[in-house]
Backbone as a printed PyTorch tensor [residue, N CA C, xyz], in Angstrom:
tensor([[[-25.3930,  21.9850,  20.2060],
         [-24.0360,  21.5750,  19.9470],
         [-24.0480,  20.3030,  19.1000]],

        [[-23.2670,  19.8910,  18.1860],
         [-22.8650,  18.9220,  16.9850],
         [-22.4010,  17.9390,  18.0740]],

        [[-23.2270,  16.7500,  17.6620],
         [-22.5620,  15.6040,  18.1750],
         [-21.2760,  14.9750,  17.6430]],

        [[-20.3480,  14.5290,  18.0600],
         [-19.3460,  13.9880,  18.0150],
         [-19.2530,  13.1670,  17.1920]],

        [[-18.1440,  12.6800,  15.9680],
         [-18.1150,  11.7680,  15.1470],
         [-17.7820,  10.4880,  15.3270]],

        [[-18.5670,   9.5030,  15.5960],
         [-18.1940,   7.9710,  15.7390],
         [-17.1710,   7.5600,  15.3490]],

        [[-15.9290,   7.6090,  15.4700],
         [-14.8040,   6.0840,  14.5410],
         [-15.3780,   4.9920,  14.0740]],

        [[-14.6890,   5.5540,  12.7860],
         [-14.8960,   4.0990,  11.8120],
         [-13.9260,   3.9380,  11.6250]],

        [[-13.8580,   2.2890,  11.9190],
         [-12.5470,   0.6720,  12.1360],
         [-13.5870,  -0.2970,  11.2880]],

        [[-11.9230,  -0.4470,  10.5580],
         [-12.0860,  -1.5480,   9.7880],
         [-12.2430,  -2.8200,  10.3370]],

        [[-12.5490,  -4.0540,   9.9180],
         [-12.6360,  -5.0940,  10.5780],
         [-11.2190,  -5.6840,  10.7850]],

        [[-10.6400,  -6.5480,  11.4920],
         [ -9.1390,  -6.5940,  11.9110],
         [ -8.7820,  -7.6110,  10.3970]],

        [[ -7.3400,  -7.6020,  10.2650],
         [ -7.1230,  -8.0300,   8.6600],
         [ -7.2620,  -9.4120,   8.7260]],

        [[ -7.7940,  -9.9940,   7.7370],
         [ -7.6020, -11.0410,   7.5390],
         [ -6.7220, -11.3700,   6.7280]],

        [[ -6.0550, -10.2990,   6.1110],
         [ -4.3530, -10.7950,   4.8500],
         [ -4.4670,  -9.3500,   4.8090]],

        [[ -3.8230,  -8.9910,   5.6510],
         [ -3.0940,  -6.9660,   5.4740],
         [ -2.0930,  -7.2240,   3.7870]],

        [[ -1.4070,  -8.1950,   3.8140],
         [ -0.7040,  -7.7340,   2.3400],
         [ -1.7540,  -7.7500,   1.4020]],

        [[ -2.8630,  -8.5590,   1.4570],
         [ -3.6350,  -8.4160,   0.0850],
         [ -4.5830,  -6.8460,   0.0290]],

        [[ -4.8550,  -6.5340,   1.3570],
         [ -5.6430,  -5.2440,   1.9490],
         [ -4.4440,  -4.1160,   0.9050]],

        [[ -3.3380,  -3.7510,   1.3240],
         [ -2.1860,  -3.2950,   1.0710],
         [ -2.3120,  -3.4890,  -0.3730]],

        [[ -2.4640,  -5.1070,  -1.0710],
         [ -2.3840,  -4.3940,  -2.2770],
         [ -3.5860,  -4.1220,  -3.3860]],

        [[ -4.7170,  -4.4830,  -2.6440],
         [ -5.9530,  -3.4780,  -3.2440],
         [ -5.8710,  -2.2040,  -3.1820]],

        [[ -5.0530,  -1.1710,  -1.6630],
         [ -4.7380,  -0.4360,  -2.0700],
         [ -3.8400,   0.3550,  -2.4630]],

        [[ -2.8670,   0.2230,  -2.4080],
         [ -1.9010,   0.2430,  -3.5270],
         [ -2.4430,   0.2590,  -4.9560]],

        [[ -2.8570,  -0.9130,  -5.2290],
         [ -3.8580,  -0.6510,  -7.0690],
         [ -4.9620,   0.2330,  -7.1550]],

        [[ -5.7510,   0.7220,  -6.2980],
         [ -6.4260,   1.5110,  -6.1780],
         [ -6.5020,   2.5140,  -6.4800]],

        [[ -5.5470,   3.1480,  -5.3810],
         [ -5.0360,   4.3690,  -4.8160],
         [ -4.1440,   4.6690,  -6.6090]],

        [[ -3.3650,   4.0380,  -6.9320],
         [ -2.5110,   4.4160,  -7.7890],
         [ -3.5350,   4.4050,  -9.0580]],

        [[ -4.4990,   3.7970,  -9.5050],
         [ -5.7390,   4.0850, -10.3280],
         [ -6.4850,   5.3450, -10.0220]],

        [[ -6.6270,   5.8960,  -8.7380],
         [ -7.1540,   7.2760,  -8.3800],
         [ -6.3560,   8.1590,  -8.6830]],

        [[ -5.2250,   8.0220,  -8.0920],
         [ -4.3500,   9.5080,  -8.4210],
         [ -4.0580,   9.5510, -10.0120]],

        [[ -4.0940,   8.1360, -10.5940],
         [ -4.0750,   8.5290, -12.1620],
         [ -5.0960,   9.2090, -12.8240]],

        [[ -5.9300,   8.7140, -12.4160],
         [ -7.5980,   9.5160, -13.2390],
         [ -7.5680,  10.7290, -12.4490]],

        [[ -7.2620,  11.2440, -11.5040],
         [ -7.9590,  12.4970, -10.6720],
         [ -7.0990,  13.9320, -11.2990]],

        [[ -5.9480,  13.4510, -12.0790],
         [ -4.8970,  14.3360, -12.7020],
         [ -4.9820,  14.0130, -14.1800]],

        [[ -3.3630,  13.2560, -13.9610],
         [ -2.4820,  13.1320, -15.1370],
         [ -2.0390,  12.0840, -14.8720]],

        [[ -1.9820,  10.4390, -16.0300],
         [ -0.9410,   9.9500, -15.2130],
         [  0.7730,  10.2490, -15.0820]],

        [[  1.2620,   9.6590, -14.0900],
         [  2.7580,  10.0200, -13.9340],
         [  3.2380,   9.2120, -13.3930]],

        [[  4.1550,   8.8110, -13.7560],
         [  5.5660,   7.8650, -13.2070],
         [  5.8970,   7.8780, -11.9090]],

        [[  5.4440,   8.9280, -11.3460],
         [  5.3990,   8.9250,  -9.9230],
         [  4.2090,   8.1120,  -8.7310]],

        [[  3.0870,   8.3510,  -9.4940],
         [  2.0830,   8.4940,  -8.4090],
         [  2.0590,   6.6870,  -8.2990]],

        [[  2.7300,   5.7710,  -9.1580],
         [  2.8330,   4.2090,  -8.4210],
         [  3.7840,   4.1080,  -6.8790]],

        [[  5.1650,   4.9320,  -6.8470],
         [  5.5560,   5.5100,  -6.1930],
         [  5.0190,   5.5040,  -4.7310]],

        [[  3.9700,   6.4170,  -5.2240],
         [  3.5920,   7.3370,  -3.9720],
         [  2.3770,   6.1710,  -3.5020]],

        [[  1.6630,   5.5280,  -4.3560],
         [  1.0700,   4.2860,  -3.9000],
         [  1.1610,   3.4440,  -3.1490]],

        [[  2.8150,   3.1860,  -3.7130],
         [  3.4570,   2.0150,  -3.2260],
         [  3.8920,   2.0180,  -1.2990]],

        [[  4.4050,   3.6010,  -1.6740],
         [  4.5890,   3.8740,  -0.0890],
         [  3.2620,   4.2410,   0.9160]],

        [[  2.1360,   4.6010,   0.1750],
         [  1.2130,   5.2150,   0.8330],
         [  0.6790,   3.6580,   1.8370]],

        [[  0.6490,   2.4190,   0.4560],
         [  0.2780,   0.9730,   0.9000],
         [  1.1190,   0.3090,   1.8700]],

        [[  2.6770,   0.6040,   1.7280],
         [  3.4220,  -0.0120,   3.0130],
         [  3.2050,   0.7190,   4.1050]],

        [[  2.7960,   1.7030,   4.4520],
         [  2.1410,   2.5300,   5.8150],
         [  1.1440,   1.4310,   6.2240]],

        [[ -0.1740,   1.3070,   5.5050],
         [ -1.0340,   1.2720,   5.8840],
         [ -0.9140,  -0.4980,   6.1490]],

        [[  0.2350,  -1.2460,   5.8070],
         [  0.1420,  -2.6710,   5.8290],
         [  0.5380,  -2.4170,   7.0720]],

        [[  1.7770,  -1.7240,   7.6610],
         [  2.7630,  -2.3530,   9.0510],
         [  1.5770,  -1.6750,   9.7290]],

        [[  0.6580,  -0.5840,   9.7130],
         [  0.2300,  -0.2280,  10.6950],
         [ -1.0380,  -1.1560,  10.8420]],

        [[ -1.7970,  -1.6730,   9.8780],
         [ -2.4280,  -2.9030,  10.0050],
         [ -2.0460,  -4.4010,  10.7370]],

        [[ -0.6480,  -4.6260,  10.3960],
         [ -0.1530,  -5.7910,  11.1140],
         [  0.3410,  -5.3980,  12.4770]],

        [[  0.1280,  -4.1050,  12.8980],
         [  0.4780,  -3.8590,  14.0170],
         [ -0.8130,  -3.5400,  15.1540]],

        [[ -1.9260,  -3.8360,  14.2360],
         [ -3.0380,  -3.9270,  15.1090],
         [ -4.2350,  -2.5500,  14.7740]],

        [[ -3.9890,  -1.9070,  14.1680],
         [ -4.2770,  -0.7310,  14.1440],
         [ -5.6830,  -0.9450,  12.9990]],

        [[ -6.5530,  -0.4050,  13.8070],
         [ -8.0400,  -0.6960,  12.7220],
         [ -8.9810,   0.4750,  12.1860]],

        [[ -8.5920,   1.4130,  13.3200],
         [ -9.3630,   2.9630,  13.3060],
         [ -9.0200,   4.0590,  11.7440]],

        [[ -9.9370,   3.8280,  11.2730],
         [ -9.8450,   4.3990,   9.7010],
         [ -8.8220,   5.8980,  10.3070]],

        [[ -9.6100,   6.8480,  11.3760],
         [ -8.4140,   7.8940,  10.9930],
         [ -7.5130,   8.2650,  11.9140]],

        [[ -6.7860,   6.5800,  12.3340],
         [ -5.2410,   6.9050,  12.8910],
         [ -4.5440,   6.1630,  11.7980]],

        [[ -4.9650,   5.2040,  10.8670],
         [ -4.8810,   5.1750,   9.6350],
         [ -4.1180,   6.0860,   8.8360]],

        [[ -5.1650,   6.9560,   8.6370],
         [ -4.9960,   8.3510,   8.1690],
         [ -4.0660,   9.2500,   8.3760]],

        [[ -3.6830,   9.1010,   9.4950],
         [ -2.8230,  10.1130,  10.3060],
         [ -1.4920,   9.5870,  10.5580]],

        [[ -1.3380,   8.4610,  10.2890],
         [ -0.0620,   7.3060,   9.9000],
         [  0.5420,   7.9310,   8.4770]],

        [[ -0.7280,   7.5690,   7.7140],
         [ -0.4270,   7.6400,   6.2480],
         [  0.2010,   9.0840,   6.0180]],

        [[ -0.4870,  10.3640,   6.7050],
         [ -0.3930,  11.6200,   6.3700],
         [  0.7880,  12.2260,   6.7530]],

        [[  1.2660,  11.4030,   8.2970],
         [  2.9970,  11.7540,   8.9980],
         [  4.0200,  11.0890,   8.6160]],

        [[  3.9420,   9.9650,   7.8720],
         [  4.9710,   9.0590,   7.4320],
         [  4.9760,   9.8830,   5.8980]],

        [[  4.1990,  10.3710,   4.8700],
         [  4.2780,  10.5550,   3.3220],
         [  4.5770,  11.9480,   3.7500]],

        [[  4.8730,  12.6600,   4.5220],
         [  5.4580,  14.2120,   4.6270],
         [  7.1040,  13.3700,   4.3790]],

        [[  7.5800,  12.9530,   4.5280],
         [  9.3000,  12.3440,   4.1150],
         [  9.3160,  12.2040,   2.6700]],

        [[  8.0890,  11.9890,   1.9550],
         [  8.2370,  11.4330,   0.7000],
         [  8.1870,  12.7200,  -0.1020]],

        [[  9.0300,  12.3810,  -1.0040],
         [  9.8630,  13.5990,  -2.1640],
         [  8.2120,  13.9380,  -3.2780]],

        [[  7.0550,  14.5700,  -3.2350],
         [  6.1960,  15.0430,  -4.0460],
         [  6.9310,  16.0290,  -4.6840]],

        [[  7.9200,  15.9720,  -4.9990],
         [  8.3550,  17.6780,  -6.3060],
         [  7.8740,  17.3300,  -7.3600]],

        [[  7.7610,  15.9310,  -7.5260],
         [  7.2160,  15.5260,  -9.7780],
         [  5.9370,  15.1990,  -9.3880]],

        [[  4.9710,  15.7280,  -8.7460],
         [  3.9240,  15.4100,  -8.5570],
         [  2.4300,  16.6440,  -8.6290]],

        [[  1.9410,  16.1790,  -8.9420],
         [  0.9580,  17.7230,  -8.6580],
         [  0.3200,  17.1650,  -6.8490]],

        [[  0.4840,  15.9560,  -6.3470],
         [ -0.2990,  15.7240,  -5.1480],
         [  0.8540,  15.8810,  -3.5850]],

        [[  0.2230,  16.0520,  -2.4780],
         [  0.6210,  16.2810,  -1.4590],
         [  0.4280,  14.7690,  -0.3010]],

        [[  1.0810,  15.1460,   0.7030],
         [  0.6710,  14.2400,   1.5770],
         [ -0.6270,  14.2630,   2.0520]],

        [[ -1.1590,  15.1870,   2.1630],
         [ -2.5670,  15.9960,   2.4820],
         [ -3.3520,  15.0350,   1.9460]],

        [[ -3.1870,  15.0870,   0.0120],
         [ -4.3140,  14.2680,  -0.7490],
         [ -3.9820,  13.3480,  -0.9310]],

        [[ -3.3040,  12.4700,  -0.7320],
         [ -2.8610,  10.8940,  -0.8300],
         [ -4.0470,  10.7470,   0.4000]],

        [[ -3.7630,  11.0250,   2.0810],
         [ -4.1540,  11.1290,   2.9550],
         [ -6.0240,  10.7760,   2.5460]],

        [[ -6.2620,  11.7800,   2.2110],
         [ -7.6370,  11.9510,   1.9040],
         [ -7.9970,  10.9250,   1.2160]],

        [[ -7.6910,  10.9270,   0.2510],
         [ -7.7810,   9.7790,  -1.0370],
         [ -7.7240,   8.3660,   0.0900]],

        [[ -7.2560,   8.3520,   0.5730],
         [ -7.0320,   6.8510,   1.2550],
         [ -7.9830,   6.6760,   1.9600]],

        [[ -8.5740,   7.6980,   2.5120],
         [-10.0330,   7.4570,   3.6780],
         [-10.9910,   7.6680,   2.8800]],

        [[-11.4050,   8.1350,   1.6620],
         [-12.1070,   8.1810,   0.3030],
         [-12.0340,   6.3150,   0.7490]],

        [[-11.1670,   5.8480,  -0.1690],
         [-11.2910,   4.8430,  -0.9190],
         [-11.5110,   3.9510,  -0.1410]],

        [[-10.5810,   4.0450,   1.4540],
         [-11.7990,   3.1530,   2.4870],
         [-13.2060,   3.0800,   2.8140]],

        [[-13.4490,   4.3500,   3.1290],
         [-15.1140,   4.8470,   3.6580],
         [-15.7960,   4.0970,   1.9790]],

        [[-15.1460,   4.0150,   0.6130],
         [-16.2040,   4.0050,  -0.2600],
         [-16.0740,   1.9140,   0.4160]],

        [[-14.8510,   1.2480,   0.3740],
         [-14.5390,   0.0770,   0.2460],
         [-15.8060,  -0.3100,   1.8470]],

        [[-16.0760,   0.3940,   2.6870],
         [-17.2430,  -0.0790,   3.9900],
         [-18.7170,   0.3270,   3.5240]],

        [[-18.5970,   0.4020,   2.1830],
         [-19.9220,   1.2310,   1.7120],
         [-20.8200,   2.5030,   2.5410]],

        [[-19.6000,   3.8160,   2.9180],
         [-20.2330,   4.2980,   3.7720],
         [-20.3540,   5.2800,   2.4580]],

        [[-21.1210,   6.1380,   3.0460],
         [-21.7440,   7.2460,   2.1650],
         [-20.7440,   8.6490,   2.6940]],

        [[-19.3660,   9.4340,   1.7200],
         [-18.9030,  10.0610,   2.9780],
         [-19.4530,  11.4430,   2.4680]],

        [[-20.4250,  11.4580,   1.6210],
         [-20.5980,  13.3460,   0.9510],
         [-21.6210,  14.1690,   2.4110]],

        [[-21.6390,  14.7750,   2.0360],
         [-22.2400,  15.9630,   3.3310],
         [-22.6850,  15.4950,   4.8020]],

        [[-21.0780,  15.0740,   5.0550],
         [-20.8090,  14.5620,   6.6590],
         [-21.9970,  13.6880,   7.0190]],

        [[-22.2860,  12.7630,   5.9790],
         [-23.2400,  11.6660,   6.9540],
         [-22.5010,  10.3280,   7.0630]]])
């Protein structure tokens, strides 16, 4: 049987708005290169980053309740001018963390 996957937590913030807006600039630099850019995907940045600030200033460190913040709060958000989903914002955000803890995330190690 497969052992169980450890949680990975970030270290607690030391400035959640500046955390917030690395990613925010990030995130909105990824979804530009991974497509097309679009007028939208700062947008979808912008909101993907205010998730992840209140749930940071609210104590919250575990990369994927993080995740799962980011992924239930951006189902409200209007993707029709977008080619991306809440799904891949979602993803993209634990991407760009796991790369920001220097973890290695390709073939589940």
């Amino acid at each position: 049987m497969a052992e169980p996957i450890s949680p990975i937590t970030l270290p607690p913030p030391q400035d959640a708005q500046q955390e917030g807006q690395w990613l925010q600039e990030t995130l909105h630099q990824w979804l530009d290169h991974e497509f097309i850019p679009e007028p939208v995907n700062q947008d979808i940045a912008k909101r993907a980053a205010q998730v992840f600030v209140r749930q940071r200033m609210e104590g919250e460190n575990d990369v994927g309740s993080l995740v799962i913040a980011i992924l239930t709060e951006m189902q409200a958000f209007d993707f029709s001018k977008s080619f991306y989903s809440e799904f891949a914002v979602a993803n993209a955000v634990s991407d760009l963390l796991l790369d920001s803890l220097g973890i290695d995330r390709c073939c589940g190690q």
